[in-house]
TORDO-561537 format. One line per field, with one value per residue (C-alpha): x negated, y negated, z negated; residue in three letters. Coordinates in steps of 0.001 Angstrom, whole numbers, plus 500000, padded with zeros to 6 digits. Each point is the difference from the previous one (the first is absolute). Example, Ala and Ser with C-alpha at 12.3 -4.5 7.8 and 13.67 -1.06 7.14 Angstrom:
u <- 487700, 498630;
v <- 504500, 496560;
w <- 492200, 500660;
r <- ALA, SER;
***
This chain:
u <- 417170, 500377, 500771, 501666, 499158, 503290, 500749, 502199, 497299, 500623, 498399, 498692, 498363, 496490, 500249, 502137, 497607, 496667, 498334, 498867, 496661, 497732, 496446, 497896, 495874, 498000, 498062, 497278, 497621, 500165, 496898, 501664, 502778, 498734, 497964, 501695, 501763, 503313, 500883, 501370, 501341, 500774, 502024, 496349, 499331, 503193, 499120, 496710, 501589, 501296, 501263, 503134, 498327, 497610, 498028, 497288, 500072, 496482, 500668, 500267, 501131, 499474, 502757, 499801, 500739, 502746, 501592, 498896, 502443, 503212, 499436, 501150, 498127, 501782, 500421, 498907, 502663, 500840, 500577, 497853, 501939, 498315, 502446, 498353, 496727, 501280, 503104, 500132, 497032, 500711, 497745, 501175, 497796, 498117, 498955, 500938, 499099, 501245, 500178, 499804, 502878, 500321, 501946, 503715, 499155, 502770, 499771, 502863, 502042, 500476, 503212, 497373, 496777, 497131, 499038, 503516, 499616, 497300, 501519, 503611, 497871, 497932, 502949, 501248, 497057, 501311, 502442, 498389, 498050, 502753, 501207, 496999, 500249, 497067, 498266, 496475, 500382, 502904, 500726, 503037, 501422, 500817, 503378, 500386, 498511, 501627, 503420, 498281, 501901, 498734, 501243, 499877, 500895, 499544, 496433, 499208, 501103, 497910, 497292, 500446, 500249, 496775, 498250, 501113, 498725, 497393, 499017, 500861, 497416, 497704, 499632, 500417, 496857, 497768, 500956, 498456, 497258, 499200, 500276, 498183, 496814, 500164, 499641, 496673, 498651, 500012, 498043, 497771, 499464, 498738, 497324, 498582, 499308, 499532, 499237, 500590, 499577, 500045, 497001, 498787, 498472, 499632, 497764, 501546, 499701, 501381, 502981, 502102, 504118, 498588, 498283, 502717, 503350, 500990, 502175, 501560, 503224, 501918, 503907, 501934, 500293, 503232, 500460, 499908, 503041, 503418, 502603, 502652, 496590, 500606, 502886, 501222, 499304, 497327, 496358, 498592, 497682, 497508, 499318, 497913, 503334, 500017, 496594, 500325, 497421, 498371, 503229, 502009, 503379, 502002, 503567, 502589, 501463, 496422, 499533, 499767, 501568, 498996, 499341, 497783, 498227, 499113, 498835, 497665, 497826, 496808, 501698, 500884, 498832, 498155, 499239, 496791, 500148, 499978, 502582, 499804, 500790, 498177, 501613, 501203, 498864, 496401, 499423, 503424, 499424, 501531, 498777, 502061, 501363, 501995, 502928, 499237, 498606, 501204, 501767, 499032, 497586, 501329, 499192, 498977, 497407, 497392, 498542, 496836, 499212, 497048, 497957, 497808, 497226, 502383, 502426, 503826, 500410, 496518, 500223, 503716, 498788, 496661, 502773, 502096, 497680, 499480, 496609, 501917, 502785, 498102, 497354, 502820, 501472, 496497, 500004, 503543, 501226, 502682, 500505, 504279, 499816, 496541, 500041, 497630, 498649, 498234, 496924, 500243, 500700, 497383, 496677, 501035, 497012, 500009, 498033, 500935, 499679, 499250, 503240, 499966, 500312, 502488, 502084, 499653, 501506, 503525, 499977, 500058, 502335, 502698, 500219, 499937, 503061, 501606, 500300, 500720, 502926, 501591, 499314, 501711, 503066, 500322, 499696, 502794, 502118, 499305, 500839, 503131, 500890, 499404, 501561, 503320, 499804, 499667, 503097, 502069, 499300, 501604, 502947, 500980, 499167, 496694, 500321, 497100, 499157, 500874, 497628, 501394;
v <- 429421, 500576, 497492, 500700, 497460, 499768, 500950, 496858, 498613, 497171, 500716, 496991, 499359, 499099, 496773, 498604, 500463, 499816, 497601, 502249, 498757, 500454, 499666, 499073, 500186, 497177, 500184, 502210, 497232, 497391, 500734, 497329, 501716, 503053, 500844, 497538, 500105, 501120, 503897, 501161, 503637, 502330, 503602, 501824, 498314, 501135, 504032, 499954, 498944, 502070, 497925, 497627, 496923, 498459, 496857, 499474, 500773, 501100, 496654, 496592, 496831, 496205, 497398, 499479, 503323, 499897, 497004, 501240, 502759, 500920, 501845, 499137, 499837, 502230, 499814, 501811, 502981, 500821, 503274, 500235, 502717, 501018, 499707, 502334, 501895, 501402, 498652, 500718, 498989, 498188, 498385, 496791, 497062, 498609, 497079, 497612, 501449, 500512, 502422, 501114, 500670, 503457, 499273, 498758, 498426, 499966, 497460, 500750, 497188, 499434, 502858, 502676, 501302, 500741, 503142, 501252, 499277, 501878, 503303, 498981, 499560, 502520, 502570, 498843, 500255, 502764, 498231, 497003, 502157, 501374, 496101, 499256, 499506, 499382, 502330, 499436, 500325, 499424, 496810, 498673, 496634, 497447, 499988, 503643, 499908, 496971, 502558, 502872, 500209, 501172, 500374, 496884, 500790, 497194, 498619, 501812, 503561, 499281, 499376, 503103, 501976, 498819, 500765, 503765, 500208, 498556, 502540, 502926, 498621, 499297, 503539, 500813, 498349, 501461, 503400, 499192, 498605, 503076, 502066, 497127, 500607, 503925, 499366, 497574, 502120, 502911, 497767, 498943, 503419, 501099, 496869, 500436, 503655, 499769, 496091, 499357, 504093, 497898, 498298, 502935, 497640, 502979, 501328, 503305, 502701, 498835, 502028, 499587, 501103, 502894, 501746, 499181, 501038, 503509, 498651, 496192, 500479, 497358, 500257, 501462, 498347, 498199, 503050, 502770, 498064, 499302, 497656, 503183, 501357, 497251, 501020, 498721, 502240, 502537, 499826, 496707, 498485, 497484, 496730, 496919, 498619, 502652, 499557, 497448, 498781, 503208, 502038, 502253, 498697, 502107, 499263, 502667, 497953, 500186, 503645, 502984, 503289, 503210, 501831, 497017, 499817, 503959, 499289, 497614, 501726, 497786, 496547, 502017, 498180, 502054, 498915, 497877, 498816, 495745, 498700, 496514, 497771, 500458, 496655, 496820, 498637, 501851, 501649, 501336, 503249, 502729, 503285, 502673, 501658, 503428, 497670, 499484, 503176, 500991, 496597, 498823, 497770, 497800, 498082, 496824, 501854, 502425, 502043, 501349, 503203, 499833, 502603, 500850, 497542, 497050, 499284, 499197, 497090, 498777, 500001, 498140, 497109, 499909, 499001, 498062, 497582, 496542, 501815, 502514, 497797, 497450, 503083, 501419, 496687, 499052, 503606, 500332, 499891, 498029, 496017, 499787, 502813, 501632, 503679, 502865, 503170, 502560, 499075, 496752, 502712, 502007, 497804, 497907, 500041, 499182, 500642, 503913, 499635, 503682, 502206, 499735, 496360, 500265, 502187, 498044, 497439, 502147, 500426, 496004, 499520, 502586, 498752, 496341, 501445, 501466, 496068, 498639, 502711, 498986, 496287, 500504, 501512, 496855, 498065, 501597, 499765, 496522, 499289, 501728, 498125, 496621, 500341, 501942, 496432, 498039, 501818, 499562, 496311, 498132, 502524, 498620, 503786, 498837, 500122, 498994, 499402, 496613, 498241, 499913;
w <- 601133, 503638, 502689, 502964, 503163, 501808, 503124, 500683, 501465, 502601, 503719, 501342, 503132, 499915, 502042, 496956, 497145, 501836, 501783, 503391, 501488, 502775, 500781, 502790, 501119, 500251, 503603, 499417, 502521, 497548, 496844, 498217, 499359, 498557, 496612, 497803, 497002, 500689, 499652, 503424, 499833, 502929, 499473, 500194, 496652, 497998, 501381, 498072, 496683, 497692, 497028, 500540, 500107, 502701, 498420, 502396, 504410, 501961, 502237, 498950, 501728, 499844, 499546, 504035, 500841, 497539, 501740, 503848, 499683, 498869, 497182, 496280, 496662, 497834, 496458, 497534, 499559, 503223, 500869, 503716, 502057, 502971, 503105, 502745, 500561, 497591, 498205, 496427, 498240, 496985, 497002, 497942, 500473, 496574, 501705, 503005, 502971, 504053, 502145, 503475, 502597, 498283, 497413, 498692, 496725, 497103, 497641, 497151, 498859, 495974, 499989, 501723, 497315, 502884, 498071, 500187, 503790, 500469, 499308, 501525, 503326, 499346, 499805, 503511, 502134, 501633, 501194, 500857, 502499, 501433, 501330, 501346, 503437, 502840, 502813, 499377, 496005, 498146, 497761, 497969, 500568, 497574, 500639, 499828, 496568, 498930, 500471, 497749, 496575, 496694, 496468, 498081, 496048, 497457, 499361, 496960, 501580, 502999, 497248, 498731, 503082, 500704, 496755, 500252, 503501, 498988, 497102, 502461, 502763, 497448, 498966, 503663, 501361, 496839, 501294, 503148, 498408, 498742, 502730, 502049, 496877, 500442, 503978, 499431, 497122, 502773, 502287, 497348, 498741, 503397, 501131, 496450, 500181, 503914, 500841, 504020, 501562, 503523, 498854, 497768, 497424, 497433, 502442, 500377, 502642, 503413, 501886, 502348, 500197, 502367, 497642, 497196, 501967, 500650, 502378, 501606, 501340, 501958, 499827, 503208, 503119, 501089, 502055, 497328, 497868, 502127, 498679, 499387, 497769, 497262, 497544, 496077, 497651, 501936, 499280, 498584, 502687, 499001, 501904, 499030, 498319, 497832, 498346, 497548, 497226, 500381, 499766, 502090, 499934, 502994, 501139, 500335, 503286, 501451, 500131, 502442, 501305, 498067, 503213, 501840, 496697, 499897, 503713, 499294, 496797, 501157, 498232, 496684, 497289, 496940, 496336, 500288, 502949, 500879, 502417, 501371, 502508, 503001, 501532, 498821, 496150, 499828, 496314, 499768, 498192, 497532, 498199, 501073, 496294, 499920, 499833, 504000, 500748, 503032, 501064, 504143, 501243, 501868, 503542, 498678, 497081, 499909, 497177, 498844, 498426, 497445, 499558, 496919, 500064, 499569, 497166, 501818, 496731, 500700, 504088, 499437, 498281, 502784, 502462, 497607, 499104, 501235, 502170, 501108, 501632, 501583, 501253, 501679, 501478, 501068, 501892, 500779, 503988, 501566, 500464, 498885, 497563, 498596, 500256, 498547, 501885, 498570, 501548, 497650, 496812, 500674, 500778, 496300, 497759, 496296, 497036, 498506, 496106, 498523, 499761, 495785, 500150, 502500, 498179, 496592, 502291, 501101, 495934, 499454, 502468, 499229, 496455, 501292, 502523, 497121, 497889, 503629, 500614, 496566, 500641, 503607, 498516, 497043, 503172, 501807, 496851, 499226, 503517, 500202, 496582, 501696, 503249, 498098, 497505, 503519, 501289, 497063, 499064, 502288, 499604, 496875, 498375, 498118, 496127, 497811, 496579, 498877, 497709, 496424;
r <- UNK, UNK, UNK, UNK, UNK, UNK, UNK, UNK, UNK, UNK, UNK, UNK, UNK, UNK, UNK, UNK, UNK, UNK, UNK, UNK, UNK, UNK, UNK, UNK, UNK, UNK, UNK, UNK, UNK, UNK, UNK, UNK, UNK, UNK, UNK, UNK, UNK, UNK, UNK, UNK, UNK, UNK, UNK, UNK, UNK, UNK, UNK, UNK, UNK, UNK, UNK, UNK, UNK, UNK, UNK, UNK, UNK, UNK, UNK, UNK, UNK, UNK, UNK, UNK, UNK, UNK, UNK, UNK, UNK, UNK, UNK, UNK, UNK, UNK, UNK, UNK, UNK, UNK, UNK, UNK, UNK, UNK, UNK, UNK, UNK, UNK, UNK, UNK, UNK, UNK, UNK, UNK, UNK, UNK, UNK, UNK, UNK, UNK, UNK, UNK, UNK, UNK, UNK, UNK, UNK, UNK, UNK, UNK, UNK, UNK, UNK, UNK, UNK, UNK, UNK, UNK, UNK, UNK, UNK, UNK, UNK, UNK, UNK, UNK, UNK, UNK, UNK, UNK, UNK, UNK, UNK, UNK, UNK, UNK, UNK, UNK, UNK, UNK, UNK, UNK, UNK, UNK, UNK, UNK, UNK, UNK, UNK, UNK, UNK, UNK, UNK, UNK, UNK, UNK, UNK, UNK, UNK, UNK, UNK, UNK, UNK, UNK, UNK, UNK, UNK, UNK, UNK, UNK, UNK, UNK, UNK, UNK, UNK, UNK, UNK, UNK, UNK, UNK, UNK, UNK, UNK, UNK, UNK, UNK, UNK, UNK, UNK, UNK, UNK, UNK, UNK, UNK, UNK, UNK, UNK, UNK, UNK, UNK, UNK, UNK, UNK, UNK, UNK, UNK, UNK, UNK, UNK, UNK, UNK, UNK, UNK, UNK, UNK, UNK, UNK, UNK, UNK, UNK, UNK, UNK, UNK, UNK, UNK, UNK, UNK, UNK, UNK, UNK, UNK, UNK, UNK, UNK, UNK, UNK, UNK, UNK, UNK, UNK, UNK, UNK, UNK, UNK, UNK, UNK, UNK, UNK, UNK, UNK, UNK, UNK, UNK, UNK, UNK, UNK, UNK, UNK, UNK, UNK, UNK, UNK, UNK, UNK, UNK, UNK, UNK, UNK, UNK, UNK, UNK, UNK, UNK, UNK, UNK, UNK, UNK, UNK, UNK, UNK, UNK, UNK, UNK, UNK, UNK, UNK, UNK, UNK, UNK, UNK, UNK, UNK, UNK, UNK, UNK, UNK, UNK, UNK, UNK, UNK, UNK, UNK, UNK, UNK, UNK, UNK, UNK, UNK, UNK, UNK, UNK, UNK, UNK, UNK, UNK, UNK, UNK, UNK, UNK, UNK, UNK, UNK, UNK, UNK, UNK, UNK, UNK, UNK, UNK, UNK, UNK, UNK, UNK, UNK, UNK, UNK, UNK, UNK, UNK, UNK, UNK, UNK, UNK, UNK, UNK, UNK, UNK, UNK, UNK, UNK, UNK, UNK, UNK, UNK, UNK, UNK, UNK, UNK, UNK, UNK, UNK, UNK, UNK, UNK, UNK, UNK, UNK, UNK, UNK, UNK, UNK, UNK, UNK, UNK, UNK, UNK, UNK, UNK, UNK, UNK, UNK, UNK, UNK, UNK, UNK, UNK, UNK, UNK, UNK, UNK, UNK, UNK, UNK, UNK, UNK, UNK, UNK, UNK, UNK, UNK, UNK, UNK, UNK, UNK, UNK, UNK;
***
């Protein structure tokens, strides 16, 4: 039998079925009012979890730091909402806790189900963001959140909204397990046939990027590109935002003229070669496929050209690594933003494994890509599922099975 949740939900403001709290820091001078026993949170702490629930902060205060400030202990089932820097992280508490200036704390009264809360709030933060106000960073007030309205069906429909959303994040967040366990197996896969290249533990022969590179290209100048160059639609151009997790991912509004492009053959990317950032987040790096053959380097990257001694799989995983990023921010120039030259690319030295192994290694990969390509799209559906449930929940438009 099929349920329909109603969409005659009542909107009511937030400041009329929650409790809204702030928080406070104890003075930072005063030991005795730090490492106790009370869970103090900040918004850094909600952006490193990834369930719902919080139950336990990095920082702890005592009972005197609790009363020397302003802040509140919170009961269990709050919902912590992080007010600025930035607003709209959001975990439910599991036990009593406080918090820092950072936050606007909701704690539901008996007509509100916290879980049910959780997703109404979470479908909003856009929104939330957008009424922040402030010059340095942007933060929402109590009273302007006190104003917000959302849906309030009857207690056992906001049960039940919850418990689908629940079953569609569950399945959610196991998809990106899985990718997340086909990304480490990758990185596993390499130090155990390779170990540390940087610090050649496996005792292989030395070489450096000079003798492994057929060529190190930096992307144009400032000069070479003109603002009238950059079009929607033309050739895809590739900039340190569009190397993601190892991937090309190019935008069609971030693209270039046709005719500048056949100007400028010396940033034409071929099939093997490695683009990455050559400023900004060292490590940045992607395999060029025949999907991007012929796509643009761009200012802010540079590629390298392999030649035969050197497998492209192999040498992207060298710079990958956790060696190969901190070699090259170790090496890198510049004090506000670390940038590469090909200097830098060329005098790197690693350990060269013997071209068989290396190869055996593309093999593993590519079928390791192939699970993590099918595990990526899941994700994407699963995703898509949730946020489509999110949408339509507090819309009144959910149905679900109800329990015989």
């Amino acid at each position: 039998m099929k349920a329909v949740l109603t969409n005659q939900f009542n909107k009511v403001a937030l400041g009329d079925c929650c409790e809204i709290i702030s928080g406070s820091t104890p003075s930072r001078n005063k030991a005795e009012f730090w490492d106790g026993e009370i869970d103090w949170f900040t918004p850094k702490d909600l952006s490193r979890i990834k369930s719902k629930y919080i139950s336990e902060a990095p920082e702890k205060i005592t009972a005197l730091g609790l009363k020397s400030c302003s802040t509140t202990l919170l009961p269990k089932n709050t919902l912590l909402l992080s007010s600025r820097a930035p607003i709209g992280h959001i975990a439910i508490t599991t036990i009593e806790a406080c918090t820092n200036q950072g936050f606007k704390s909701l704690v539901p009264n008996k007509n509100l189900y916290v879980e049910y809360l959780f997703y109404a709030i979470k479908n909003i933060i856009p929104q939330l963001k957008d009424m922040g106000n402030g010059a340095t960073f942007k933060e929402i007030s109590k009273s302007t959140l006190s104003k917000v309205e959302i849906p309030l069906p009857q207690m056992t429909e906001q049960k039940q909204i919850a418990a689908i959303l629940d079953a569609a994040d569950s399945l959610r967040q196991k998809d990106q397990q899985l990718v997340e366990h086909y990304t480490a197996l990758s990185q596993s896969l390499f130090l155990e046939m390779f170990g540390d290249v940087f610090l050649n533990i496996k005792h292989y022969p030395k070489a450096t990027f000079r003798q492994l590179l057929d060529k190190v290209q930096i992307g144009p100048f400032g000069s070479q590109l003109h603002k009238h160059d950059y079009v929607e639609n033309g050739v895809p151009l590739i900039n340190p935002v569009h190397i993601v997790e190892s991937k090309v991912l190019p935008s069609n509004s971030f693209s270039i003229l046709k005719e500048k492009y056949d100007s400028l053959p010396n940033y034409h990317l071929k099939k093997g070669d490695l683009i990455m950032a050559r400023r900004g987040e060292m490590g940045r790096c992607a395999l060029i496929t025949r999907k991007e053959e012929g796509f643009f380097c761009g200012t802010g990257s540079l590629y390298l050209r392999p030649n035969n001694n050197v497998n492209s799989t192999y040498l992207l995983h060298v710079i990958t690594s956790d060696s190969g990023k901190s070699y090259l921010e170790r090496n890198a120039q510049g004090v506000t933003m670390m940038n590469l030259n090909k200097k830098i690319i060329l005098n790197i030295e690693i350990g060269l494994p013997p071209i068989e192994l290396q190869n055996q290694f593309e093999v593993s990969i590519n079928l390791i890509e192939q699970q993590k390509q099918q595990a990526q799209a899941n994700l994407e559906k699963s995703e898509a599922l949730f946020n489509s449930l999110l949408q339509r929940a507090f819309t009144g438009e959910l149905t679900a099975d109800k329990a015989a």
